[in-house]
C-alpha positions as CSV (number, residue, x, y, z in Angstrom):
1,X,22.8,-24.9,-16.0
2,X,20.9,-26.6,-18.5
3,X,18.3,-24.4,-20.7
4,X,15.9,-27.0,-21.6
5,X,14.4,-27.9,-18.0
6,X,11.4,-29.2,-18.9
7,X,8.7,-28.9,-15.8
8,X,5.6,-31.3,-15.5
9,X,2.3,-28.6,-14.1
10,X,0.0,-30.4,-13.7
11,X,-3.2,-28.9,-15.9
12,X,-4.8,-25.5,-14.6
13,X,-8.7,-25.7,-13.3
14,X,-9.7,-23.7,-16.4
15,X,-8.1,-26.7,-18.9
16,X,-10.2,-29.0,-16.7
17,X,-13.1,-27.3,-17.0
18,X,-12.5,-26.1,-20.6
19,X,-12.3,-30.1,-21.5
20,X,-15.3,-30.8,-19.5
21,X,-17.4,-28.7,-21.2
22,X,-15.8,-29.6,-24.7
23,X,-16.3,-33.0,-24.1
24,X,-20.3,-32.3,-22.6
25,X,-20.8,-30.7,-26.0
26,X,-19.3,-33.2,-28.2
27,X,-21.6,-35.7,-26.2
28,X,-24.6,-34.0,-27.0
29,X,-23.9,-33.5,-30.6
30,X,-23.9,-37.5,-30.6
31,X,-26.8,-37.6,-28.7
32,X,-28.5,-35.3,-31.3
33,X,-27.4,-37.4,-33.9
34,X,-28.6,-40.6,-32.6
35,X,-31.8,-39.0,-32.0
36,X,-32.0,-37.9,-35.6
37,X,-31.1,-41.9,-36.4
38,X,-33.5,-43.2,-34.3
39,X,-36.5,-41.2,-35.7
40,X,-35.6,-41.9,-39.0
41,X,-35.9,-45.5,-38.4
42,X,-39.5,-45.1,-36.7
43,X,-40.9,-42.5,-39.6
44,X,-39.9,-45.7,-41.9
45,X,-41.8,-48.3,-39.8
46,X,-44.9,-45.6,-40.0
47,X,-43.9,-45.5,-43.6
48,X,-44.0,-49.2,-43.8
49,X,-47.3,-49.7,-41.8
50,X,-48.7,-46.9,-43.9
51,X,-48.2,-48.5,-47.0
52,X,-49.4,-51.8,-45.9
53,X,-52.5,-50.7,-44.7
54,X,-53.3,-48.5,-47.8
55,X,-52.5,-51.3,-50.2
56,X,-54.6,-53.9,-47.8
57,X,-57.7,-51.5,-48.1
58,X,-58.1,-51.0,-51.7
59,X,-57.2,-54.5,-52.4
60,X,-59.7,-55.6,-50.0
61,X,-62.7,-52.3,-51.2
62,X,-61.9,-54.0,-55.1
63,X,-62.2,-57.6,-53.4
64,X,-65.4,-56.9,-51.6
65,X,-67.4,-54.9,-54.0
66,X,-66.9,-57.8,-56.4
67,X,-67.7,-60.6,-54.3
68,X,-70.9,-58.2,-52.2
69,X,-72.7,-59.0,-55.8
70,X,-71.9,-62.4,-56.4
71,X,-72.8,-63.1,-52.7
72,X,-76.2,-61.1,-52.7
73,X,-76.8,-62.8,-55.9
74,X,-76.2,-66.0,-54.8
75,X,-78.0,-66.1,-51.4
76,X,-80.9,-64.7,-53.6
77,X,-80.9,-67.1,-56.3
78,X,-80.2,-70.2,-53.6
79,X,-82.1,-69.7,-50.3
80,X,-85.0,-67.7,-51.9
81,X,-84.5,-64.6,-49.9
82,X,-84.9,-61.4,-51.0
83,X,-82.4,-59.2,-52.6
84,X,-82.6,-56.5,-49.6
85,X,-82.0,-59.6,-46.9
86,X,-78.9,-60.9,-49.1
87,X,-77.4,-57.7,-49.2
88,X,-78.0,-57.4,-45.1
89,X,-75.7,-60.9,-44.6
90,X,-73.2,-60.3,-47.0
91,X,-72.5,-56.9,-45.5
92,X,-72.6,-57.9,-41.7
93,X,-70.1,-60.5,-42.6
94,X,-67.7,-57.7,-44.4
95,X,-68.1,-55.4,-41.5
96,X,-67.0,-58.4,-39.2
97,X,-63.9,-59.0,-42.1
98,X,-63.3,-55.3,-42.0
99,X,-63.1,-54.8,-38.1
100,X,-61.0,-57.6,-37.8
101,X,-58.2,-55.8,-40.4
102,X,-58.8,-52.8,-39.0
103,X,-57.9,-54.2,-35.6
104,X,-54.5,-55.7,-37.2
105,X,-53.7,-52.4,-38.8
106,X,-53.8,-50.7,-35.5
107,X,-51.5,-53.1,-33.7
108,X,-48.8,-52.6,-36.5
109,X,-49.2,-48.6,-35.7
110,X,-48.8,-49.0,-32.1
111,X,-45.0,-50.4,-32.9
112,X,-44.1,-47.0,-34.2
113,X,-42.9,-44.8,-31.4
114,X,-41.2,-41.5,-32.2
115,X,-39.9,-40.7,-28.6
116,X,-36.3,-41.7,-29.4
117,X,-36.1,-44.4,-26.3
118,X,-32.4,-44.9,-26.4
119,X,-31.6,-41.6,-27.1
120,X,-33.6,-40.3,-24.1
121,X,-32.5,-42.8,-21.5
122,X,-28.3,-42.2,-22.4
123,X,-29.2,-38.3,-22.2
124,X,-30.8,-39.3,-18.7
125,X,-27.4,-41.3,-18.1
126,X,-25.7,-38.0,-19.3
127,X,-27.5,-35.4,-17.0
128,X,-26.7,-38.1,-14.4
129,X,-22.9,-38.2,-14.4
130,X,-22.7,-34.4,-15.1
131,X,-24.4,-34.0,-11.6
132,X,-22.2,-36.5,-9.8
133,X,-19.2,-34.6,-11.3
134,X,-19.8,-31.3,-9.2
């Protein structure tokens, strides 16, 4: 009689489950690092808008200071008004300016989201399939 009979068993319920459950937590520990990824990238488009709209706001305060008194100056000097209505123009037109880069600033913020969408909808995907599986 041979010594080395080797059997095929088929894999016992708790290797099953065992491997289910190792595989479940490998899965999330990808999900968590995708999650970690994908916020990363979104804190550098804040970053990114953050920068852009700090820069655009003291280039533009340095701009507008400069030109306010050559403007009040000017309308002064040319249409005879007085110094107090000259300074009412040039400002409404800045605040007009202003608004209207204000307004593009907060479009750029809007793009930042820091809900991890693909992260969240494969975790959804996930929860899914483990509930189908028992």
């Amino acid at each position: 009689m041979p010594e080395n009979v080797h059997m095929e068993t088929s894999p016992s319920m708790s290797s099953l489950v065992g491997g289910i459950v190792q595989d479940a937590q490998q899965l999330i520990q990808q999900e968590m690092m995708l999650a970690r990824r994908e916020l990363r990238q979104e804190l550098d488009k804040a970053k990114t808008a953050a920068v852009s709209f700090g820069a655009a706001v003291v280039v533009l305060a340095l701009g507008a200071i400069l030109l306010c008194f050559m403007l009040v100056a000017l309308l002064s000097e040319m249409a005879g008004l007085p110094w107090w209505a000259s300074f009412a123009i040039v400002g409404a037109v800045l605040a007009v300016v202003g608004g209207s880069l204000l307004a593009v600033a907060k479009n750029k913020a809007s793009e930042v989201s820091l809900v991890p969408r693909q992260t969240v909808e494969t975790m959804r995907e996930n929860v899914q399939w483990l509930k189908n599986q028992t």
